[in-house]
Each structure stands twice: as C-alpha cells, then as structure tokens.
C-alpha positions, 0 to 999 in steps of 0.5 A: 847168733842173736844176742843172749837174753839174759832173763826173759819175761812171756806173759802167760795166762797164770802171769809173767815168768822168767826164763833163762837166755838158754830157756828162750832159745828152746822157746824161739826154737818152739816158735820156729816150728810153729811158723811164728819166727822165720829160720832154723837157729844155727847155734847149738844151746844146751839146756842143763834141765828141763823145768816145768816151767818151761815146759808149761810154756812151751805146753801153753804156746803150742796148744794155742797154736794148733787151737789157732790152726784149726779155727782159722782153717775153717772153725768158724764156717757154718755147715752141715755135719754127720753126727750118730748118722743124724745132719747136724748144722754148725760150725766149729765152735758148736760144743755139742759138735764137739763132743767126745774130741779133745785136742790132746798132746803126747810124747810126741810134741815134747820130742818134736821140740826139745829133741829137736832142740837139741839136733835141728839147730846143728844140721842148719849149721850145715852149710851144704849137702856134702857135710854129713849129718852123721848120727843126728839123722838116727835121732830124727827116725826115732821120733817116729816111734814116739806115742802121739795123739790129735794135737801131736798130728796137727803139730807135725803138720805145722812143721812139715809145711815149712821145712822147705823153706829151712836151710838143711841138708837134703838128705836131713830134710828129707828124713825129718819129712818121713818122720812126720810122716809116719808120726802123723796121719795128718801129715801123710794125708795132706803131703800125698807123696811117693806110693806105699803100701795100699794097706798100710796107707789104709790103716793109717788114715783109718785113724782119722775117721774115728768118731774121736778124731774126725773133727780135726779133719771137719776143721781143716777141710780147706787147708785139705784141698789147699794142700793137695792142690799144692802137692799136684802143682809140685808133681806137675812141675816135674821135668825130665824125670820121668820115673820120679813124675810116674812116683809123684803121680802115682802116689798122688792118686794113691793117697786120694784112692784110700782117703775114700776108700777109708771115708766109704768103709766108716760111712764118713762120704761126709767128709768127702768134700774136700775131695770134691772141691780139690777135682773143682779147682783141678778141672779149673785151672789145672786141665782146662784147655784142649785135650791133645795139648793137656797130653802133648804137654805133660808127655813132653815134660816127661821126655818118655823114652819108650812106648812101655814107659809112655804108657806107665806114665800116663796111666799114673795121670790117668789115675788122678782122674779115675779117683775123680770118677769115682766120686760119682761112682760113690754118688750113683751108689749113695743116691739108691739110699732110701729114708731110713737105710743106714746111710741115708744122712750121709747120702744126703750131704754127700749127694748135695755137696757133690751136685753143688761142686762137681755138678757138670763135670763128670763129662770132662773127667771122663774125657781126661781119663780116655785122653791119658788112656794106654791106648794108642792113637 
C-alpha cells in the first residue's frame, strides 16, 4: 500500500483544499477509473462520511475529464453537421451547435466511484480466480439500476476500456463490464459484444439519437471506429472455439445492424459515418488478400467440426459484410431524396461521406459477402 497522506492539498478552480490520507485514496481511486493512475489499489479504506468537499472535487475531476475526452476525440474537427434537418458546419466548440446538450451527471458516477471505492479495491486483492468474490459481485449488478445521464455514459466507458488491464477476477471483470454496459448506451455501442435481444438493443442506442444526446456521438466518431475496429481484432483473434467466435461475430454485426437501423428510424444517417470509416480500415487491413485464403484462414482458426457448424459460423462472418452492403442500400434509397423532401440534407452528407470513404467498394464487400456464403464449393 502507498504510503498515507496524512493532509493533501488539490488546487481546484475556487482554490486548494485539504483532504484527509482516507479522502485522497477515494480520489486516486477516482483517477484510476478515469485513466489518469495506472492500477486498481488493493487496500481497502473506508471513508467515515462523505464531505461536500469531496464530492465536489471528485465532482470537478470527472467532468473535466470527460469534457477532455470528448474534445480530444474529435471537438476540434471542422465538419458538416445535421441540425433541424439544415447542414451546418463546425466543429466542437461551435455553442450553437451545441444547444439544447448538456453534459450531465446522475446517481450513477457517484456509485461508479464511491461504491466502487468500497468494493473494487478488494476484489483486486484477489490474487487469482479460485477465491470467490462473494457478495461483492451483487453490489457491482446493482449499479446498473442507478439513474444516469450523458456524462454518466461517457464515464462508464472511460472505465470500461481499462478493465482489461486491472488485476480482478474473471468472473468479477466480467460482471463489472455487464454492468456498464447495461449503464451506458455508449459502452454497449462501442464494446459491440455477445448478441442480445434485437429489440431491446434497439431501444438502447435509441437513446443516443435523441437531439439532447447526439452530440456525444458527434464528438466521438473516431474513437467509434477505434473501438469497433478493436472489438473485430478481438473476435478475429478467437481460436478454436468455434461456438464463442459465431457469438463474437454475430454479436458484432448485430450491434452495427441496429446502430443503423436506430440512425435510419431518427433520419440521423449523418451520423453514420463512423460506420463508413470502420468498413474502409476493415477492406484495408483486415480483408484484403485473396478471397479463398480469407475463408481457409478463418475456417481453420475455427476448427468447424460439421457442415452444419461450418455453415452457422460463416454466415456470423458473412453478416459483417452484409451490414456493409447496406450502407449502399441506405445510399441507393438516400440519393432518390429530391431538394425538399424531408430527408434531402441528410442525404446530402451521407451521400458525400459515403462516396468520399467507400467509393469503390461495394464490388469487394459483395465478393466477401459470396466467399462466406453457405453455399457449398
């Protein structure tokens, strides 16, 4: 354990305050989850009360942070924008832009970070998986039930991304990841895991479209891609289990299927583009070489035991590139948009974004998409 800080001193914007040793683990603790101190601590420290002041300078730290995140993944980019169904240009710190989103926090980054205070620190004691986390793994399921708002989902994912590189559990990572997940519309955007229920999944990134939200998805279009592209090396990187690679594909594709179908039903393609730029750096250098090696490769990774099995798991491949196919659907349907119909400014970005990233590749999508086909031969 680090050495106690008897009184610590963090300048904040109305001036320094003091804090005791057992405040600033709780603030470390905040920094951990926010990326800015490395590892989980595994001493357990228990506050006697939770002060104001703390919790305005935990309030201060995370929102900077997230403010930080969403700037540096992209704010400052100039570009084209969908705004009461009229183009707009600018970028992230255009205030008109902005209006009607506030970046707000709920009962949800208080749990995050006190409750997980209070539980995280001893299942990082753990040493390895054959210790049981007991009852601690209950509290981490009940986060999910707390109320949250934008700022709360932005959080979450900020934690989510590192806990693969803390010491817990498995089965404790694991159920902390579901948490966010189900906490955060974001997190189960960008994560893109197992399949779920199409229409619960629908509903979920629905609430990412609203007008009041949608700006957090402006402003992390590449960190989007990032993470998706990410998420298919994970899956691509499956070997020998066959059932837990059809999940990771299938799921994969899912998660993109009802992005789109979301981003169609609001008339928000606009936002599509993250999409577009993912299918650009996959045609690149995830599925560019031959066609019959691409298959051979993945068909070998998988060691399919039966024609049936063969089948279920190249049509989950095959789904990647079917998703990819209907952002040219969604374009052949787009460009009918005539100067005033409803959806002519969103046809006109779309249309421009996708001819300026996937301009010729509706040929190779539609060869990977026969290659991985059930067919036979």
């Amino acid at each position: 354990m680090r050495s106690p800080r008897q009184v610590e001193s963090f300048k904040l914007r109305d001036g320094p305050r003091s804090f005791s040793w057992q405040e600033g683990e709780a603030l470390h603790f905040l920094d951990v989850l926010l990326g800015r101190a490395a590892d989980l601590p595994t001493e357990t420290v228990k506050l006697s009360r939770l002060r104001p002041e703390l919790v305005a300078a935990g309030a201060d730290r995370l929102k900077r942070a997230v403010l930080g995140w969403l700037i540096r993944a992209g704010g400052w980019r100039e570009r084209l924008y969908l705004r009461r169904g009229q183009r707009r240009r600018g970028n992230g710190f255009d205030s008109a832009l902005g209006e009607g989103f506030t970046l707000a926090f709920g009962p949800a980054s208080r749990a995050l970070w006190v409750e997980g205070f209070a539980v995280l620190p001893s299942l990082a004691a753990l040493s390895d998986d054959s210790r049981k986390p007991g009852t601690q793994l209950a509290r981490i399921d009940a986060w999910a039930g707390e109320p949250s708002a934008v700022g709360d989902w932005v959080f979450a994912w900020l934690i989510y991304e590192r806990t693969a590189r803390w010491r817990l559990p498995l089965d404790a990572r694991e159920r902390l990841r579901s948490t966010l997940r189900a906490l955060s519309p974001l997190v189960r955007l960008m994560s893109a895991p197992k399949p779920d229920s199409l229409g619960a999944l629908r509903a979920t990134l629905a609430q990412l479209v609203l007008p009041e939200h949608r700006r957090v998805v402006e402003l992390a279009e590449a960190r989007l891609t990032a993470a998706w592209y990410e998420r298919l090396g994970e899956v691509m990187a499956l070997r020998y289990d066959t059932e837990a690679m059809i999940a990771g594909w299938s799921g994969f594709s899912q998660t993109l299927s009802a992005w789109l179908d979301c981003l169609d039903a609001a008339g928000s393609l606009d936002l599509a583009r993250p999409v577009m730029a993912l299918y650009a750096r996959v045609l690149r250098y995830r599925f560019s070489g031959d066609l019959a090696t691409l298959r051979g490769t993945l068909e070998s990774a998988a060691t399919v035991r039966s024609v049936a099995q063969r089948d279920s798991f190249f049509g989950a491949v095959r789904g990647l590139f079917e998703v990819g196919l209907r952002l040219y659907t969604l374009r052949d349907t787009l460009a009918q948009e005539r100067y005033g119909d409803p959806r002519f400014e969103e046809a006109q970005i779309y249309l421009r974004d996708i001819d300026a990233t996937l301009d010729a590749s509706r040929p190779r999508l539609d060869a990977l998409a026969r290659t991985f086909s059930n067919v036979i031969g």
